[in-house]
N, C-alpha and C positions, 0 to 999 in steps of 0.2 A: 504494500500500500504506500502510497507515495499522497503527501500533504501539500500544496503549494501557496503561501499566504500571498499577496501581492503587496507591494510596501505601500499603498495607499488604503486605510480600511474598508470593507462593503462586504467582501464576498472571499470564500475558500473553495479550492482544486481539491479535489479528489480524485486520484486515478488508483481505482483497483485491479488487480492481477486476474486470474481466474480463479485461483484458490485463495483470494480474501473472499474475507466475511465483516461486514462492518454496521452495526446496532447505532441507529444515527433515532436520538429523544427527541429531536424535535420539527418532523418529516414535514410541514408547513414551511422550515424554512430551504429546504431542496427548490431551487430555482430553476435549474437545469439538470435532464441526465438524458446521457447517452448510451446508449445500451438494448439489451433485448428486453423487453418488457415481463418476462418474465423473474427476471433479475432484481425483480424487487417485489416485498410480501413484506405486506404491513403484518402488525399482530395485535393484539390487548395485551395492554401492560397489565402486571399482577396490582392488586390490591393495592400495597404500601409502593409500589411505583406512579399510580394514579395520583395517590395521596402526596406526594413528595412533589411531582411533575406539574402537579394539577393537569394529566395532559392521560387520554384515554388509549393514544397510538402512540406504536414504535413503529420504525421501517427497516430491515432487513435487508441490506443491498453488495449483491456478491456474483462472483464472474467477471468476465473482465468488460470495466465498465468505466464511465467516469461521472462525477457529479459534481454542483456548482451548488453551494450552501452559501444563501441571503445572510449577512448578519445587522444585525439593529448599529443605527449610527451612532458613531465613537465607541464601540466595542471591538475587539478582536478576540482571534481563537490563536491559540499556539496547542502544538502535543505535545503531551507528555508519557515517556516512557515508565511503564511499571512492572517493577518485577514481581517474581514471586515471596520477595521477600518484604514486601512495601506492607509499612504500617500507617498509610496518609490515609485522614478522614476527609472525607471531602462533602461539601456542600454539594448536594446532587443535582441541585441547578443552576451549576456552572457546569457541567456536565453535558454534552454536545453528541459525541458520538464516543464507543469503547468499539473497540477488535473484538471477533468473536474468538469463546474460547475464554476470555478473563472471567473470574468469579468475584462474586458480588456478595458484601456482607452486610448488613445493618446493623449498627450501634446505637444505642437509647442516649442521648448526652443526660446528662444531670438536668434536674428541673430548670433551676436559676440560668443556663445556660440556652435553655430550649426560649423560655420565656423571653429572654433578650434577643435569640438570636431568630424565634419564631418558627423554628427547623428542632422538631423533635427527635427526628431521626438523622445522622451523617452515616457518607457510604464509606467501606474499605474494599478498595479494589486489588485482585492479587492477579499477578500476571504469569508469563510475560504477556505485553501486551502496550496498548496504545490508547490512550484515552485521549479525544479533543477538547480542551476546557475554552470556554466562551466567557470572557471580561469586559467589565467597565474599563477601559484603556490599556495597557501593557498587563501581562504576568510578569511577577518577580520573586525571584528565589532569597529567602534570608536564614543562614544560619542561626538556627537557637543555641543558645549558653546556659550552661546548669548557673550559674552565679547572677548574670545578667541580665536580665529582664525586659523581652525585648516588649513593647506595647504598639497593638493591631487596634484599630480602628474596628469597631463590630463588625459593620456592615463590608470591607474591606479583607476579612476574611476567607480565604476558599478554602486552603486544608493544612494540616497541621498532624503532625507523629501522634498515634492514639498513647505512646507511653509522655507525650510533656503533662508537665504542672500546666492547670491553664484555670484562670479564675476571670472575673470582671472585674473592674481597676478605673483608677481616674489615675494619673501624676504630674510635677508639677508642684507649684506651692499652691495656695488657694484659690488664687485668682483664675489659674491655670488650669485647674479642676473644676472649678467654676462654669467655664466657658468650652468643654470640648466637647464631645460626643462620648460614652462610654467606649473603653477599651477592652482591649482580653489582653493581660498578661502571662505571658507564656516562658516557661526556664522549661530546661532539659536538654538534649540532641538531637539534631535531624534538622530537615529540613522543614520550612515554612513558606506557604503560596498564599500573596494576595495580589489582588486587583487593583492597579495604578490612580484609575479613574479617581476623578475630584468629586466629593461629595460639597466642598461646601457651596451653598445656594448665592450668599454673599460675592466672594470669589467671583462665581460666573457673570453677577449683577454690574458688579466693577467692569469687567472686561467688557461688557457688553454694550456698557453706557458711558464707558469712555473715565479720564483720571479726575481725581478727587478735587482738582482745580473746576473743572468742566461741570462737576453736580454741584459745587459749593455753589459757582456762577447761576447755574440754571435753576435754584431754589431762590436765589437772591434777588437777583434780576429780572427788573418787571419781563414779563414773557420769553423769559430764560429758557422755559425747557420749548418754547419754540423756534429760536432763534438759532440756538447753542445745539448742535447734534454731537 
């Protein structure tokens, strides 16, 4: 199976072989495919995939084939490789497409955890194998530290080693605590995947409406914000 991102965001290559097998969650966003029509069979997902997915179909797509997967704008997909010995939990709705043949486990997270995170259940996938994961802007890999503490933004989380410490956390002095989003603080080893994308609302408002001279002017100034773009 061969992946091709293209360095401007929208859409992902898919070329499968004959003897791939490729389980893609979210068959709505298949834009193109070329292939024999038989070469793809949707299914029903189980119970706690429905649950998880909010989403009733899987598609099944194998032989040698190719397909073009729509993604929502400022998002991208990258793959990642999984072995058989991979302890990542992942958020199942960054979750895109797996290689057939990977196994699929569910873990219950702790209440406080679910409550914040709104996600009762995280997947552990064991390979080998390939899984496509779909972000708010870039994937980035961050080593954890048993001493040091690294701190993830909630919503910015995608997966994380089922053996780290991981709690909900604010840091900072108080002002600092004050003013962020809740964090997951997480010590131990292994590796850590979140999602680049910008959450704050702020942030985008700024850029959008131009620098802090330009809004001060156009509050100020009789018919400022018609004037002043």
């Amino acid at each position: 199976m061969k992946v091709t991102v293209p360095a401007r965001l929208g859409h992902v290559h898919v070329s499968l072989e004959e003897t791939d097998k490729l389980h893609v969650l979210h068959p709505k966003s298949v834009i193109a495919f070329q292939g024999l029509p038989h070469h793809r069979e949707d299914r029903l997902m189980d119970l706690a995939g429905m649950y998880r997915k909010r989403k009733m179909i899987r598609s099944l797509f194998q032989g040698s084939s190719e397909l073009v997967l729509g993604l929502p704008a400022g998002c991208s997909l990258e793959t990642v490789e999984i072995d058989a010995q991979s302890n990542l939990l992942f958020d199942f709705r960054h979750v895109m497409f797996f290689s057939d043949g990977m196994k699929l486990k569910s873990v219950v997270q702790r209440l406080k955890n679910a409550w914040i995170t709104k996600e009762l259940v995280r997947m552990r996938f064991s390979g080998p194998g390939s899984l496509g994961i779909i972000t708010a802007g870039d994937l980035m890999t961050i080593q954890l530290h048993p001493d040091r503490p690294l701190f993830v933004e909630a919503g910015s989380l995608v997966a994380y080693p089922d053996t780290a410490t991981i709690r909900l956390s604010v840091y900072g002095n108080q002002l600092a605590s004050q003013h962020m989003n809740v964090q997951w603080e997480l010590r131990g080893s292994g590796p850590v995947l979140i999602q680049t994308g910008s959450h704050d609302a702020e942030l985008e408002a700024q850029l959008q409406n131009g620098g802090l001279i330009k809004r001060i002017l156009r509050e100020v100034l009789p018919f400022g914000s018609v004037y002043i773009k």
